[in-house]
PDB file of N, CA, C and O in Angstrom:
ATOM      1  N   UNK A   1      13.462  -5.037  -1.452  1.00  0.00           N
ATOM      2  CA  UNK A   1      13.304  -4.378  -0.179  1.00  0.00           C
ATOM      3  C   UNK A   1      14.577  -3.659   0.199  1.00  0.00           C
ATOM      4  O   UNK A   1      15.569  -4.226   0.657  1.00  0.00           O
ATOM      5  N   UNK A   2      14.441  -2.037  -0.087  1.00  0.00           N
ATOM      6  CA  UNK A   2      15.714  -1.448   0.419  1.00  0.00           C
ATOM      7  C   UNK A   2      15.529  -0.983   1.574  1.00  0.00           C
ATOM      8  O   UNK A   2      14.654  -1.371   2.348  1.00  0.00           O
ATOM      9  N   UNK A   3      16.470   0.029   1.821  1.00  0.00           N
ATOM     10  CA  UNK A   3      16.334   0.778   3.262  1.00  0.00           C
ATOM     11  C   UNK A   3      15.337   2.388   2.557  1.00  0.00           C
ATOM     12  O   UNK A   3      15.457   3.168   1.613  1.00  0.00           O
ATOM     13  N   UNK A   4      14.245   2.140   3.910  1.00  0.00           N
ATOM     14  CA  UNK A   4      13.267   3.159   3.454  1.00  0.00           C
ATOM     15  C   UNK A   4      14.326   4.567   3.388  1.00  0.00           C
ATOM     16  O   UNK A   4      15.324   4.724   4.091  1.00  0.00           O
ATOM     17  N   UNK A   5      13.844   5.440   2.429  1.00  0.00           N
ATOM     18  CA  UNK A   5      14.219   6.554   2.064  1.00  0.00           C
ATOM     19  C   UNK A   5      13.798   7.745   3.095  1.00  0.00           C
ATOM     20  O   UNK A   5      12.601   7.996   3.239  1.00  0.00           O
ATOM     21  N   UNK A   6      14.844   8.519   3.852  1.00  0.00           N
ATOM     22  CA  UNK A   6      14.138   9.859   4.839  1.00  0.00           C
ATOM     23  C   UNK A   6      13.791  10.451   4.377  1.00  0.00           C
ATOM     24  O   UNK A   6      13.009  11.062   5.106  1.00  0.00           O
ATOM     25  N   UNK A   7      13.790  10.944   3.168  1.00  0.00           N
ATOM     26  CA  UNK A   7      12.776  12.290   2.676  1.00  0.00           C
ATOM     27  C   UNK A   7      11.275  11.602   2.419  1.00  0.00           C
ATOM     28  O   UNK A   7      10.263  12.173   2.825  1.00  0.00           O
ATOM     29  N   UNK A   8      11.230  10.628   1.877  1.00  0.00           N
ATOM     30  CA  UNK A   8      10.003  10.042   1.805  1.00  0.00           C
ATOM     31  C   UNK A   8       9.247   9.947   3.358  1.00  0.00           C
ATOM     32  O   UNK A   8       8.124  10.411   3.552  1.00  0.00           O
ATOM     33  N   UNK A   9       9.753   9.522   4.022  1.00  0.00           N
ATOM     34  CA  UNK A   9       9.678   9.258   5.569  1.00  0.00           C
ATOM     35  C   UNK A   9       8.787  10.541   6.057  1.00  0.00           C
ATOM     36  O   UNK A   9       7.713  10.358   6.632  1.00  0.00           O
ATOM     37  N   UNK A  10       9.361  12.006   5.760  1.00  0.00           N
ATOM     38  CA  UNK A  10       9.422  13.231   6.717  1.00  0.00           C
ATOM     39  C   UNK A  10       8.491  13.866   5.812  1.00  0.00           C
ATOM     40  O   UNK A  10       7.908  14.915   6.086  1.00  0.00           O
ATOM     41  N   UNK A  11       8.289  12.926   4.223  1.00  0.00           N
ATOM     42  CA  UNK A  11       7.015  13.920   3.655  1.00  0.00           C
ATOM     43  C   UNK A  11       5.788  13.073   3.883  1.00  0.00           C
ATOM     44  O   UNK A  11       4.682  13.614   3.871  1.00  0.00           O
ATOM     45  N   UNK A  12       5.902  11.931   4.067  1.00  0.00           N
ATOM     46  CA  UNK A  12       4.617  11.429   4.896  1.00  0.00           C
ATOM     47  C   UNK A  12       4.528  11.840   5.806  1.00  0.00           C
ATOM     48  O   UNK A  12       3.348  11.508   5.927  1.00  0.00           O
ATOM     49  N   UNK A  13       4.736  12.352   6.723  1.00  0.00           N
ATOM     50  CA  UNK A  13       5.102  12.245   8.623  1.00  0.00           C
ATOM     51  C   UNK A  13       4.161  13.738   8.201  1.00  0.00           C
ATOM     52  O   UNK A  13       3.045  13.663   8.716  1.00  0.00           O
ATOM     53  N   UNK A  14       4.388  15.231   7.284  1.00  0.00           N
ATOM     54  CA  UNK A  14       3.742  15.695   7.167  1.00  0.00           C
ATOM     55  C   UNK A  14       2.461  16.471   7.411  1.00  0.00           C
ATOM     56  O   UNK A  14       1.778  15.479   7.669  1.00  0.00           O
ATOM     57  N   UNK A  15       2.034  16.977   7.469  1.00  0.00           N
ATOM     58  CA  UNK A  15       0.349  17.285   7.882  1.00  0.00           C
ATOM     59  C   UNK A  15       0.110  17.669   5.942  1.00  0.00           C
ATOM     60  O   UNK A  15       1.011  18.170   5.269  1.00  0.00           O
ATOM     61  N   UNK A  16      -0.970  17.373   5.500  1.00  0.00           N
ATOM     62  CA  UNK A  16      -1.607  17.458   4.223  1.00  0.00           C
ATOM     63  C   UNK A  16      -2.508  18.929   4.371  1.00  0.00           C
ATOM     64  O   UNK A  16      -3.353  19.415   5.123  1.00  0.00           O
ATOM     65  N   UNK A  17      -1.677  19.324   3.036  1.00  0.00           N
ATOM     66  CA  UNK A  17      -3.130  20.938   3.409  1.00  0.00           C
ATOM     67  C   UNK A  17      -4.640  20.295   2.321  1.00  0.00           C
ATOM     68  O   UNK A  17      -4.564  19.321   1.571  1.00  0.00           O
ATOM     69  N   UNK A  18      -5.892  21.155   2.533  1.00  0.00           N
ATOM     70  CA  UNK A  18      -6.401  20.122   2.750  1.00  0.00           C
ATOM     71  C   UNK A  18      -6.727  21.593   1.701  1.00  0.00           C
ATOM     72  O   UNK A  18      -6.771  22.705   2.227  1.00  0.00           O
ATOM     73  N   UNK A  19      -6.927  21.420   0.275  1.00  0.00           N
ATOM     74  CA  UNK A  19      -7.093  22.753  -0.446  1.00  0.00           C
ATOM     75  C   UNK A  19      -8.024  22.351  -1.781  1.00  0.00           C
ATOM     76  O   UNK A  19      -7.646  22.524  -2.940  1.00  0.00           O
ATOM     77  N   UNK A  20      -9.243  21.813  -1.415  1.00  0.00           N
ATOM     78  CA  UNK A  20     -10.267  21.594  -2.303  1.00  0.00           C
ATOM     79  C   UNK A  20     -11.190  21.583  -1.625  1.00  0.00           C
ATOM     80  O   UNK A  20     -10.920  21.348  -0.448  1.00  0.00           O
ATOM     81  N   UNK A  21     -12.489  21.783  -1.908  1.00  0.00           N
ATOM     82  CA  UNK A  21     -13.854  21.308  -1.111  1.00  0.00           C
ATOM     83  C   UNK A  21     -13.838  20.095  -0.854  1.00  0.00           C
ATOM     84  O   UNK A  21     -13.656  19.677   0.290  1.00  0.00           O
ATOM     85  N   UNK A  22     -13.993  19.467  -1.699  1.00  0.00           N
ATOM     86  CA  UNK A  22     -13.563  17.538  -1.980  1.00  0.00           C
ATOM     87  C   UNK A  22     -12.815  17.324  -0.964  1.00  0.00           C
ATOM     88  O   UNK A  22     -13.274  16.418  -0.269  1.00  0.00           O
ATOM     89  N   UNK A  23     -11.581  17.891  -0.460  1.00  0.00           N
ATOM     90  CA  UNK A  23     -10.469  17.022   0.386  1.00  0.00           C
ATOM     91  C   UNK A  23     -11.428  17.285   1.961  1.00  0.00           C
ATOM     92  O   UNK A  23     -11.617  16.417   2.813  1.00  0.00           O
ATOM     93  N   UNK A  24     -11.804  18.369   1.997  1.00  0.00           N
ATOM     94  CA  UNK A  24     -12.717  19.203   3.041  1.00  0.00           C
ATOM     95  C   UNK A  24     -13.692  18.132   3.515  1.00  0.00           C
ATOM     96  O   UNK A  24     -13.883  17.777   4.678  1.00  0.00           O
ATOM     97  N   UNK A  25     -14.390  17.591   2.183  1.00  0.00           N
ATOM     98  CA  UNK A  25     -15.539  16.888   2.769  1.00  0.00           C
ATOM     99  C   UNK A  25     -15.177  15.280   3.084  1.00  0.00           C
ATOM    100  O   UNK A  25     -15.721  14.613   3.964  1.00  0.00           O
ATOM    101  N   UNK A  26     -14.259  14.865   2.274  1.00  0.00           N
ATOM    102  CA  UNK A  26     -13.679  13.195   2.747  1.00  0.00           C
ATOM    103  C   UNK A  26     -13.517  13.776   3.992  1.00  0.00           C
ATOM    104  O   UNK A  26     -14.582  13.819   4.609  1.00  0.00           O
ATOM    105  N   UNK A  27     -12.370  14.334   4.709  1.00  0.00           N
ATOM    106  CA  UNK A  27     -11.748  14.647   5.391  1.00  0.00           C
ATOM    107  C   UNK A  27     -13.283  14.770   6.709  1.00  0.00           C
ATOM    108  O   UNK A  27     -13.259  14.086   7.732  1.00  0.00           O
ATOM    109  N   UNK A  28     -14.079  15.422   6.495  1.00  0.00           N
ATOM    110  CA  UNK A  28     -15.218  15.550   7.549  1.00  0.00           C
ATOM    111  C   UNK A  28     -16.190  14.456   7.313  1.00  0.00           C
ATOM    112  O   UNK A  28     -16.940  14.696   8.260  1.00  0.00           O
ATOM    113  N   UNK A  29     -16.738  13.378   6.698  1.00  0.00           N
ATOM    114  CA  UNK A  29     -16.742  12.216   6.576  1.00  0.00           C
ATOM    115  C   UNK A  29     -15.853  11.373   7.173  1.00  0.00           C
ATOM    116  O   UNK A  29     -16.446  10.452   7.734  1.00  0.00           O
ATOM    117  N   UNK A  30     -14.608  11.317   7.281  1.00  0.00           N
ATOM    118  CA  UNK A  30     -13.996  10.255   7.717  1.00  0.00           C
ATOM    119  C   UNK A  30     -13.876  10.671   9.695  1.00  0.00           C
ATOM    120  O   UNK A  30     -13.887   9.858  10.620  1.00  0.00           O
ATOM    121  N   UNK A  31     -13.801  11.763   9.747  1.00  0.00           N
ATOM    122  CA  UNK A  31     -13.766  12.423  11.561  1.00  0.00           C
ATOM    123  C   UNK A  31     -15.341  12.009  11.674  1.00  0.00           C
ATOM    124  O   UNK A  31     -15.406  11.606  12.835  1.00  0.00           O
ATOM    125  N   UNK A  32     -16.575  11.892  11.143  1.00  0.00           N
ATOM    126  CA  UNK A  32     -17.968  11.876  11.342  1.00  0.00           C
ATOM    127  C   UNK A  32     -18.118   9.922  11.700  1.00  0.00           C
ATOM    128  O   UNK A  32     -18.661   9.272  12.593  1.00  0.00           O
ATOM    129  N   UNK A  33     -17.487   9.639  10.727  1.00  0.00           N
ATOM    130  CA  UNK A  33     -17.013   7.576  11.013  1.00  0.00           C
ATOM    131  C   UNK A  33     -16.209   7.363  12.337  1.00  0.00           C
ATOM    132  O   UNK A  33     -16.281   6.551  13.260  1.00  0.00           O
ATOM    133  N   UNK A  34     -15.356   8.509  12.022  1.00  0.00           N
ATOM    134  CA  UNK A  34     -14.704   7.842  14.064  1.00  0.00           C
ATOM    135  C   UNK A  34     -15.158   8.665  15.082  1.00  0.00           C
ATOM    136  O   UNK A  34     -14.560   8.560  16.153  1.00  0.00           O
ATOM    137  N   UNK A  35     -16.317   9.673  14.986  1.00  0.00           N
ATOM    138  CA  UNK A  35     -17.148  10.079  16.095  1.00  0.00           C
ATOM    139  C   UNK A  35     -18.336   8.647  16.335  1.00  0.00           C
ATOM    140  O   UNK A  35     -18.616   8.166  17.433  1.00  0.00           O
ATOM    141  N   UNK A  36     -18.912   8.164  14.930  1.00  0.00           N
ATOM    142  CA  UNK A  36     -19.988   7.025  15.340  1.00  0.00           C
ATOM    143  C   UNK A  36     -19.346   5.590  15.974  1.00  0.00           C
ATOM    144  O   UNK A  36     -19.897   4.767  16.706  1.00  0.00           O
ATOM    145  N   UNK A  37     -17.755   5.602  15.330  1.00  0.00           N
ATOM    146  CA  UNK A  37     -17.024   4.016  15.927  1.00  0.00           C
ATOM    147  C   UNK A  37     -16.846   4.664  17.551  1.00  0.00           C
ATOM    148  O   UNK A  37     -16.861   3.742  18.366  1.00  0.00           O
ATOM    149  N   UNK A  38     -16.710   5.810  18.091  1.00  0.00           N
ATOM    150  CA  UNK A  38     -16.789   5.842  19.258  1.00  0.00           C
ATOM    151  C   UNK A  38     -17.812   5.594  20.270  1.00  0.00           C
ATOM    152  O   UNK A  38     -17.452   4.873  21.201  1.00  0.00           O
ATOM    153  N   UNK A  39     -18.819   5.963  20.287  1.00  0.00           N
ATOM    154  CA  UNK A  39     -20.484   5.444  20.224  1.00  0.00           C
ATOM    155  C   UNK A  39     -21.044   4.227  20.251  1.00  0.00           C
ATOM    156  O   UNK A  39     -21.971   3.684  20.852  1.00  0.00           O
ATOM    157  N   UNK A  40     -20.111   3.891  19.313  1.00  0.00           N
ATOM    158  CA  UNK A  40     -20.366   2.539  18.779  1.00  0.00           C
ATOM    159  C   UNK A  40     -19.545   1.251  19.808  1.00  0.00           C
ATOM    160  O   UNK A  40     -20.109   0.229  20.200  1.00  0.00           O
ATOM    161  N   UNK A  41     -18.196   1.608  20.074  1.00  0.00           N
ATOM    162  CA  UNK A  41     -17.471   1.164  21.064  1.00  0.00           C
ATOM    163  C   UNK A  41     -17.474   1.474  22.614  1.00  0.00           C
ATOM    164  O   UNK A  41     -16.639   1.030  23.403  1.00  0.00           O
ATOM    165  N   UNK A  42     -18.198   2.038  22.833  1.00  0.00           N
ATOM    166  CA  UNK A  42     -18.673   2.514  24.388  1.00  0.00           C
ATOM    167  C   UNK A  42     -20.428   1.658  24.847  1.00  0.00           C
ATOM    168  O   UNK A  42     -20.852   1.291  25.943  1.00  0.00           O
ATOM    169  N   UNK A  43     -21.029   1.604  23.529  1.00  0.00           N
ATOM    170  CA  UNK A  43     -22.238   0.732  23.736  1.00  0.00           C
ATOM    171  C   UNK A  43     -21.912  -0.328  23.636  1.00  0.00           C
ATOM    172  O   UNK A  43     -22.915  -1.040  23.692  1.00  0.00           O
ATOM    173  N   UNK A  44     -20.658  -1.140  23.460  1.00  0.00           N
ATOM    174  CA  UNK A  44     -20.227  -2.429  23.154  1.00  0.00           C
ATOM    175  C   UNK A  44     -19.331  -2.699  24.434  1.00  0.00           C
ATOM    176  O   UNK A  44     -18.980  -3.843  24.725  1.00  0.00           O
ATOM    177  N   UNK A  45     -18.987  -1.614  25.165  1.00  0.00           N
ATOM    178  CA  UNK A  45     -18.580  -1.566  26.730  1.00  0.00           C
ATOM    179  C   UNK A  45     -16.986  -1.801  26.251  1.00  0.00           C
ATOM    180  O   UNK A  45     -16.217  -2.143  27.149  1.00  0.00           O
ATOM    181  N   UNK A  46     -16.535  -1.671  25.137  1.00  0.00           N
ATOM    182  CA  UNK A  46     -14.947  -1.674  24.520  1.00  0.00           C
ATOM    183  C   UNK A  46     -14.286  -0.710  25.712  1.00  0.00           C
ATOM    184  O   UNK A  46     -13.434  -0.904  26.579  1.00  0.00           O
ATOM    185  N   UNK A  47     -15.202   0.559  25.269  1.00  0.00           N
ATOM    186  CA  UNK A  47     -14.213   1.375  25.834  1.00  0.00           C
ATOM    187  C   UNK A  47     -15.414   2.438  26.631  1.00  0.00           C
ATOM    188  O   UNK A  47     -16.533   2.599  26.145  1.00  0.00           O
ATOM    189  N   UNK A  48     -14.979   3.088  27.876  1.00  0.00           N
ATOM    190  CA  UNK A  48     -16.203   4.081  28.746  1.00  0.00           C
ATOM    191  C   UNK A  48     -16.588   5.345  27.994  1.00  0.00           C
ATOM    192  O   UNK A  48     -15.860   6.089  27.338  1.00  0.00           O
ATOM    193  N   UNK A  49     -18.113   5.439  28.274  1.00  0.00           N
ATOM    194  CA  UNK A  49     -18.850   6.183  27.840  1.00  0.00           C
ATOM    195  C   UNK A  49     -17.793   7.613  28.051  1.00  0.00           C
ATOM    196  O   UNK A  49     -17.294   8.363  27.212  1.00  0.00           O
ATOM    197  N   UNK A  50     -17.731   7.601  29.269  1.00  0.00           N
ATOM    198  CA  UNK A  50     -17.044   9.297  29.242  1.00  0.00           C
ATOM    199  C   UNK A  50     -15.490   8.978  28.322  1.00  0.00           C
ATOM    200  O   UNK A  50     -14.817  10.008  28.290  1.00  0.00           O
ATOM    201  N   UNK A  51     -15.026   8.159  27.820  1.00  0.00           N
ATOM    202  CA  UNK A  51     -13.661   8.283  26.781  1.00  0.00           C
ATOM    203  C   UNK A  51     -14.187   9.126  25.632  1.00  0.00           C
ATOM    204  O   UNK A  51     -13.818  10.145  25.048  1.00  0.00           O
ATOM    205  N   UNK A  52     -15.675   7.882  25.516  1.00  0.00           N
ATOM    206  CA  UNK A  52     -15.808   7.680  23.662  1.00  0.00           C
ATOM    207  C   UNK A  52     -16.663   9.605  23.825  1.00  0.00           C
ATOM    208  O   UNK A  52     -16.211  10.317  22.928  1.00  0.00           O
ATOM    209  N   UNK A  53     -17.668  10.354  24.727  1.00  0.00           N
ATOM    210  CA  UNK A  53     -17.786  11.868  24.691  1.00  0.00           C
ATOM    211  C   UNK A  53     -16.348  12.133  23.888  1.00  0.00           C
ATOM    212  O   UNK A  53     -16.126  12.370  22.701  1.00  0.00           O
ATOM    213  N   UNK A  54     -15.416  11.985  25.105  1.00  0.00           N
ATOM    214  CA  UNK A  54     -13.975  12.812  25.231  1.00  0.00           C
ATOM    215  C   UNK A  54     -13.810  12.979  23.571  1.00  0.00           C
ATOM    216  O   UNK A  54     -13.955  13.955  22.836  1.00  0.00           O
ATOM    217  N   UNK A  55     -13.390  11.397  23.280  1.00  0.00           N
ATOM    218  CA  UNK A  55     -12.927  11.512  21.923  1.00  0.00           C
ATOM    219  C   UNK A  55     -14.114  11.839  20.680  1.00  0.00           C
ATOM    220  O   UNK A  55     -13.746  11.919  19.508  1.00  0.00           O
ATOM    221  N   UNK A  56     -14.994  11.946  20.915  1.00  0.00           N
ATOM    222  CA  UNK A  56     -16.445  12.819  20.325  1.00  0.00           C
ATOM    223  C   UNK A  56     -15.864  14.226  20.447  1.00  0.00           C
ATOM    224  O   UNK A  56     -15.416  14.897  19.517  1.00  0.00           O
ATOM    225  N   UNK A  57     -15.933  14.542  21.628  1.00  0.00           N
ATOM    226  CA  UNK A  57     -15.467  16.263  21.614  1.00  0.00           C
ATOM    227  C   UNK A  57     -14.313  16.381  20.735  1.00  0.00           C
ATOM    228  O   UNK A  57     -14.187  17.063  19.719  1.00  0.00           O
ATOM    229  N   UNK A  58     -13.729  15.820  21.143  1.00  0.00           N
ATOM    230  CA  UNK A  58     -12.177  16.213  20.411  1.00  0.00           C
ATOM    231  C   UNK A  58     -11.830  16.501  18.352  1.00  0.00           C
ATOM    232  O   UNK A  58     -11.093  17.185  17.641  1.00  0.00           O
ATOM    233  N   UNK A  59     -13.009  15.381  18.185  1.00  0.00           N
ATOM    234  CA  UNK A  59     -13.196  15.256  16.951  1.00  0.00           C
ATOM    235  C   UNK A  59     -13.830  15.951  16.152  1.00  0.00           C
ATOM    236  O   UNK A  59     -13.520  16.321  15.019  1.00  0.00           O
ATOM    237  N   UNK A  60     -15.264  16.238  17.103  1.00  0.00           N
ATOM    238  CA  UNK A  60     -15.674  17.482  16.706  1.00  0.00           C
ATOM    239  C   UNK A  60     -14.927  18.987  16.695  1.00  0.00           C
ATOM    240  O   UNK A  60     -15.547  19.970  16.287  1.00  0.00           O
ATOM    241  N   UNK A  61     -13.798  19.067  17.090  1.00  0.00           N
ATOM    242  CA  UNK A  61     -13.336  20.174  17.431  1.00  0.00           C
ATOM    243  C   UNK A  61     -12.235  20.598  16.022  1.00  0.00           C
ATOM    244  O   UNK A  61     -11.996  21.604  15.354  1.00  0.00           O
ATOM    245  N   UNK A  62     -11.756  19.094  16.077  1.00  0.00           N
ATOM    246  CA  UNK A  62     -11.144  18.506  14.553  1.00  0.00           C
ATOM    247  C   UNK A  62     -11.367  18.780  13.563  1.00  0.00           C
ATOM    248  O   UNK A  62     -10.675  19.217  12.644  1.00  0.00           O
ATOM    249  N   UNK A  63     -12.977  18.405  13.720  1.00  0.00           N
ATOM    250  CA  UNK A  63     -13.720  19.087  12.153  1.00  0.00           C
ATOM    251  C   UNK A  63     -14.160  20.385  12.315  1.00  0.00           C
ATOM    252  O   UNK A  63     -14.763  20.856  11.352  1.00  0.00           O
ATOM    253  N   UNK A  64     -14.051  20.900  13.033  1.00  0.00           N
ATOM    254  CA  UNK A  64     -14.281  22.528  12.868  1.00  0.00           C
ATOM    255  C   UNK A  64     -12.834  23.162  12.312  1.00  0.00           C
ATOM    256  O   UNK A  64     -12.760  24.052  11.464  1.00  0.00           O
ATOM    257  N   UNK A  65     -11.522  22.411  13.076  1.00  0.00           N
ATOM    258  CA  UNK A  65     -10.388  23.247  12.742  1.00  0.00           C
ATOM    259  C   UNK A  65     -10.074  22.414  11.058  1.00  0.00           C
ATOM    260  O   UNK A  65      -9.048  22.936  10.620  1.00  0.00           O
ATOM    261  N   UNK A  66     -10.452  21.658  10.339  1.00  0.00           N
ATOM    262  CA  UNK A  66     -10.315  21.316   9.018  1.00  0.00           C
ATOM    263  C   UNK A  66     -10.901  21.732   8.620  1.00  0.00           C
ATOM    264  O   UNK A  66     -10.321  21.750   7.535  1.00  0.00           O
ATOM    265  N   UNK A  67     -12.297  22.529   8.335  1.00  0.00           N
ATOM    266  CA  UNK A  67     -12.997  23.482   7.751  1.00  0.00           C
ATOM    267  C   UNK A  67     -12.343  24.179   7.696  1.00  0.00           C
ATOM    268  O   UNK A  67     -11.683  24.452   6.694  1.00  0.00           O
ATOM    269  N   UNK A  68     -12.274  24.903   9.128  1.00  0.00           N
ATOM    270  CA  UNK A  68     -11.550  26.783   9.073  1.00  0.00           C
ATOM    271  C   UNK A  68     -10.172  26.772   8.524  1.00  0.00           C
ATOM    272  O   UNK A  68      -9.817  27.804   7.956  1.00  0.00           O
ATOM    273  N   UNK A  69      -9.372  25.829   8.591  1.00  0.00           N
ATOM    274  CA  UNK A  69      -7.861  25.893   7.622  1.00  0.00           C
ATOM    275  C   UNK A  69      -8.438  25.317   6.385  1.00  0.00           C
ATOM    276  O   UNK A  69      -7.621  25.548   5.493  1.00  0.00           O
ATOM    277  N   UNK A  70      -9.427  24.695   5.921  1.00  0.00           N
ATOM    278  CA  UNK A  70      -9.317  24.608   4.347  1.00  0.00           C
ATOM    279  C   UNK A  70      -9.781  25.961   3.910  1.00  0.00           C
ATOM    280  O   UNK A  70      -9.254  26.485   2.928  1.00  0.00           O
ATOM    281  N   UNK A  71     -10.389  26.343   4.335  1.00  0.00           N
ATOM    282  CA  UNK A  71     -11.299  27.722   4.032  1.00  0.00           C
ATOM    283  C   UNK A  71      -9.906  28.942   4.148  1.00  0.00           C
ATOM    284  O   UNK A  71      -9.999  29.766   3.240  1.00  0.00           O
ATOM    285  N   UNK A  72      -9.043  29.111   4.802  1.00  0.00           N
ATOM    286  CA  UNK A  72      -8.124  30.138   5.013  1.00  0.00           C
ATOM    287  C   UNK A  72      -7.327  30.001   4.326  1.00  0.00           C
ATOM    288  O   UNK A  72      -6.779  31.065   4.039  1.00  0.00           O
ATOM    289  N   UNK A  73      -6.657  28.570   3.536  1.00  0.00           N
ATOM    290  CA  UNK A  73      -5.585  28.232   2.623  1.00  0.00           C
ATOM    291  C   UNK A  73      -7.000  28.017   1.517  1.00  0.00           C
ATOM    292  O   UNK A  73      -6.824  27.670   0.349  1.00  0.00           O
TER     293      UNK A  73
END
């Protein structure tokens, strides 16, 4: 156990370009799993109906902007 490395650090920290169909579709699969865990946690009274929309909208908005940047790169 050393001391973590900063370049390693700042290339995780990163944003990933997302430059295959494949990365495109995990990538909208995995935003489609935390639109249903939201749904899913608002009918379980976790968290309020108007959050789990919010974070529905938001996600959906997510997967539109990971399409349109895989598609442009």
């Amino acid at each position: 156990m050393g001391t973590p490395d900063p370049n390693e650090a700042a290339s995780a920290a990163e944003p990933q370009q997302l430059t295959s169909d494949r990365a495109i579709k995990r990538a909208q699969i995995y935003i489609k799993s935390a639109e249903k865990l939201m749904i899913e946690l608002a009918n379980a009274r976790r968290i309020t109906m108007q959050l789990a929309q919010s974070y529905k909208q938001k996600l959906y908005w997510l997967s539109l902007t990971v399409v349109a940047d895989g598609h442009i790169n």
